[in-house]
C-alpha positions as CSV (number, residue, x, y, z in Angstrom):
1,X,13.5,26.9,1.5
2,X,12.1,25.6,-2.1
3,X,13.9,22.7,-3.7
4,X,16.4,22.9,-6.0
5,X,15.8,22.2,-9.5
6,X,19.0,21.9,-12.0
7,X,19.0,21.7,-15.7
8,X,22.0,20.4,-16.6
9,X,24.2,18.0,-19.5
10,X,25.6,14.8,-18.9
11,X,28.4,13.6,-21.0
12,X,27.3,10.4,-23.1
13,X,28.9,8.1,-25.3
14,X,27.2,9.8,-28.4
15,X,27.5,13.5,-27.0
16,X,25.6,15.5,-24.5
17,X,22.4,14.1,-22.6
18,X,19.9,17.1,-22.0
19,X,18.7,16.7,-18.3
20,X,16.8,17.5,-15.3
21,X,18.0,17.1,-11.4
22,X,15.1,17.3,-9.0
23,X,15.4,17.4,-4.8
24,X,12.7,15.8,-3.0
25,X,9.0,17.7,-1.9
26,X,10.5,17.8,1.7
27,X,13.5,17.3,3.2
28,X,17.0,15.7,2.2
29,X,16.9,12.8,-0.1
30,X,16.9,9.3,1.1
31,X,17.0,7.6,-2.2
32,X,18.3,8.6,-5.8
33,X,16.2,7.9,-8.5
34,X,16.7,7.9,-12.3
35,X,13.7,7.6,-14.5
36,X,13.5,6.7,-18.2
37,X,11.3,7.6,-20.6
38,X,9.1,6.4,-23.4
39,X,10.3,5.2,-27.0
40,X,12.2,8.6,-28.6
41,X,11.2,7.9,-32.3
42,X,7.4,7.8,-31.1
43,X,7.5,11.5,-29.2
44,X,9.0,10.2,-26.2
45,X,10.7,12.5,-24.1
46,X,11.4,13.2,-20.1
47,X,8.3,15.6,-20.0
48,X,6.1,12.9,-21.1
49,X,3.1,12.9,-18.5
50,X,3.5,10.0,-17.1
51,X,7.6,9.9,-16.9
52,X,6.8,13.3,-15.3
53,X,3.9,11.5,-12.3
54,X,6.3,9.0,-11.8
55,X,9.2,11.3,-11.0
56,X,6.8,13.3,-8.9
57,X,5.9,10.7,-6.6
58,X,9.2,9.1,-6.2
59,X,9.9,12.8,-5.1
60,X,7.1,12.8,-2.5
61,X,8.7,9.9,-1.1
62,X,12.0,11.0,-0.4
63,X,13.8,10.4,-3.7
64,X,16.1,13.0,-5.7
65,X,15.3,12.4,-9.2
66,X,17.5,12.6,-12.5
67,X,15.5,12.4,-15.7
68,X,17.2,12.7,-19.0
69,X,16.1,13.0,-22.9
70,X,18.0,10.0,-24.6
71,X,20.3,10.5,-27.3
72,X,18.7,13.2,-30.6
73,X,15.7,14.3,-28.1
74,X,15.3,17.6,-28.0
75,X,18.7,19.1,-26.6
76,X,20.6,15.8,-26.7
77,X,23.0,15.1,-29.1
78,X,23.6,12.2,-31.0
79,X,20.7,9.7,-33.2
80,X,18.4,7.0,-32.1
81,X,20.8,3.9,-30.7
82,X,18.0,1.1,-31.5
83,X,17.7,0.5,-27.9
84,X,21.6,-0.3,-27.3
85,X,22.8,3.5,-27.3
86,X,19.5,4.4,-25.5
87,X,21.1,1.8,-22.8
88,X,24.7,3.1,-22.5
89,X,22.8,6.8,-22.0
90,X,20.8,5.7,-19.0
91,X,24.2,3.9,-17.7
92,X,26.1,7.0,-17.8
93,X,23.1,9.0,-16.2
94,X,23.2,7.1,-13.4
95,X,27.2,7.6,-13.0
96,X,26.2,10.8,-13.0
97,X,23.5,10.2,-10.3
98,X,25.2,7.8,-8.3
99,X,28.7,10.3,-8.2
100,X,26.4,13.1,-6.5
101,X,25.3,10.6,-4.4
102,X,27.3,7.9,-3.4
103,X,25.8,6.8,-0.1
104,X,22.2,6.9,-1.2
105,X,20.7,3.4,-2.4
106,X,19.5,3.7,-6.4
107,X,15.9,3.5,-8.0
108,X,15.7,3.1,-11.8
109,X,12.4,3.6,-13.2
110,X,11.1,3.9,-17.1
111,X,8.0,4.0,-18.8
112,X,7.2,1.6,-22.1
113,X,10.5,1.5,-23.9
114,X,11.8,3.3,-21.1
115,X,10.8,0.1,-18.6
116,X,13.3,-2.0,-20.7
117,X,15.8,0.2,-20.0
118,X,15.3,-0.1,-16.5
119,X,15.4,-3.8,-16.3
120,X,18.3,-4.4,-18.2
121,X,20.1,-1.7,-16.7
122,X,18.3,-2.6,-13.4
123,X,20.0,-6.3,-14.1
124,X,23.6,-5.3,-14.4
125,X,24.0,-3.0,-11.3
126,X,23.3,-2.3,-7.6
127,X,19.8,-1.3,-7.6
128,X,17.3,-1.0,-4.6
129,X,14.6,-1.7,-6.5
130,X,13.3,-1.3,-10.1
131,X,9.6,0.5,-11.3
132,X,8.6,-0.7,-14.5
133,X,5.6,0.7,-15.5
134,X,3.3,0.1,-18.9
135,X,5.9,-2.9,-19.8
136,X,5.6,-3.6,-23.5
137,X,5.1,-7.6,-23.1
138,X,4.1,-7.5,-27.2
139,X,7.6,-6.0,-28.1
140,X,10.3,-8.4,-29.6
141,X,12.0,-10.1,-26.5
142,X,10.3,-8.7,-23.5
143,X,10.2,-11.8,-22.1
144,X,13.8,-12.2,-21.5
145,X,13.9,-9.1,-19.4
146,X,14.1,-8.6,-15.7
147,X,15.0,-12.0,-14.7
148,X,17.2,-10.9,-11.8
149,X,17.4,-10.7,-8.3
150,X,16.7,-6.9,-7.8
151,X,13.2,-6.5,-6.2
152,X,10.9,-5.3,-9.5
153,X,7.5,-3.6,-9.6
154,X,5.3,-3.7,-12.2
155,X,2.8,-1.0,-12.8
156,X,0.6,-1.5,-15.7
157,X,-3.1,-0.2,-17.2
158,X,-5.4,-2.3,-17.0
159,X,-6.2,-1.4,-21.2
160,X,-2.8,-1.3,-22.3
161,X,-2.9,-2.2,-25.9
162,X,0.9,-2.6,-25.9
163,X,0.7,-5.2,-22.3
164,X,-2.3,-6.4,-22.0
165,X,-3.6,-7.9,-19.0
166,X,-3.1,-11.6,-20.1
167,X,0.2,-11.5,-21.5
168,X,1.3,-9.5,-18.4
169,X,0.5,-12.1,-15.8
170,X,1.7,-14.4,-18.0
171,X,5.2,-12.8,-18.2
172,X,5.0,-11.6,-14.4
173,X,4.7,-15.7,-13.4
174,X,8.2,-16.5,-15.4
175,X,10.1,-14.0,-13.1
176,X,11.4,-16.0,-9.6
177,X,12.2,-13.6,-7.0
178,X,11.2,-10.4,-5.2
179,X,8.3,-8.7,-7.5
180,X,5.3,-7.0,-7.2
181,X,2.5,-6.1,-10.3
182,X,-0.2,-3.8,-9.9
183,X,-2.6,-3.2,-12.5
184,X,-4.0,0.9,-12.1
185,X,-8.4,0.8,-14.1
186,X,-7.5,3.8,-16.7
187,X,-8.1,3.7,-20.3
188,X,-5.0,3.1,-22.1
189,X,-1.4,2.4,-22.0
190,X,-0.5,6.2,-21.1
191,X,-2.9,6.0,-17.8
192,X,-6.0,8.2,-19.5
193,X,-8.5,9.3,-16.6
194,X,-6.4,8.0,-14.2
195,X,-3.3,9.6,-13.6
196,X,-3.6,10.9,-10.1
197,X,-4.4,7.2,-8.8
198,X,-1.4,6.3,-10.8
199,X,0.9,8.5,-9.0
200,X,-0.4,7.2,-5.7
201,X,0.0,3.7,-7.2
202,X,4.0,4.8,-7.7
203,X,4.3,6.6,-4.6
204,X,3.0,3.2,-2.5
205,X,5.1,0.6,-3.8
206,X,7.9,1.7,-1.6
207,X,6.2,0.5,1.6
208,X,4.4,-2.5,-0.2
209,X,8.0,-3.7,-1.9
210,X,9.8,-3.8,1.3
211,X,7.0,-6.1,2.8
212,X,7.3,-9.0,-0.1
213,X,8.7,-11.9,1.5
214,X,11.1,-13.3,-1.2
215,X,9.8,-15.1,-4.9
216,X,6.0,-13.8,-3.4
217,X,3.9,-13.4,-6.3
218,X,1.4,-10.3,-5.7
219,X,-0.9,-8.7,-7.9
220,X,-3.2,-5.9,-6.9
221,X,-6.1,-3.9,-8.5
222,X,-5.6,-0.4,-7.8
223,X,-9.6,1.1,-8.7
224,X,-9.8,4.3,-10.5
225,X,-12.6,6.0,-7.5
226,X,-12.0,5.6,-4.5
């Protein structure tokens, strides 16, 4: 039987949230996952590439996945929040999620802007675990995110102009805690030439996350050939 695939709209605090509901590759789900994506006044939108890789792979691992278009994308109503409203969307996206759901343990996971989400979201809620992936470290106040108990992985290029490798280790070493930052050899912050090792790189952290003992610093090079 294929999986189901839903289009749907969620009701948020500025109107409508366009969305899409995906099962897992195989079998019921054992997680639920909501990914977040990229900055919406810079094109961002829930079919971005890499918001789509990561959704695939936390698919292929067992997860049903809810991604969403923040408010004024596309089909959503509403404008641009300045990161605030973008929040109070994700939080009623994973209400939505989490009401389908109930018994499955929650995944929040967002790309560039859509990281910050995550964390702060991640921060404030139950949460299994949160995926952040190309974390702006040069944006205003990224350093005050994501200091929280939830388990967090860190997924970053290792030429991201926006988290560069420096300032990345530098920001992973503040956080205490259960964490976990991989750096994936592509060419720029959106993964260039090396997307499919990226979406292994999502797809492994599962295994690798539950085997941190706690506040273990790890950092591994994921090459681009294998």
């Amino acid at each position: 039987m294929p999986r189901s695939i839903q289009s749907l709209f969620i009701s948020g605090p500025a109107g409508q949230l366009e969305a899409l509901l995906e099962e897992p590759e195989e079998g019921a789900p054992r997680s639920a996952a909501l990914v977040c994506h990229p900055h919406p006044q810079h094109g961002g939108t829930m079919h971005n590439k890499v918001v789509y890789r990561i959704a695939r792979a936390l698919r292929k691992t067992g997860s049903v996945v809810l991604r969403f278009n923040y408010r004024g994308v596309n089909l959503s109503q509403g404008e641009y929040g300045h990161g605030e409203g973008e929040l109070e969307d994700a939080r009623s996206a994973l209400a939505v999620l989490s009401e389908r759901y109930p018994q499955l343990p929650v995944i929040l996971a967002g790309f560039s802007f859509g990281s910050r989400i995550v964390l702060r979201l991640g921060c404030s809620v139950p949460a299994e675990r949160i995926i952040a992936v190309g974390y702006p470290t040069s944006f205003p106040n990224s350093s005050s995110l994501g200091h929280c108990d939830v388990p967090r992985v860190f997924i970053q290029s290792t030429h991201d102009q926006f988290g560069p490798i420096l300032s990345m280790e530098q920001y992973f070493q503040t956080l205490a805690g259960e964490k976990l930052l991989l750096f994936v050899k592509s060419k720029d912050h959106f993964f260039a030439g090396a997307l499919d090792v990226f979406e292994e790189a999502v797809a492994s952290v599962g295994d690798v996350a539950k085997r941190l003992p706690d506040a273990a610093p790890a950092a591994f090079a994921v090459p681009l050939e294998h």
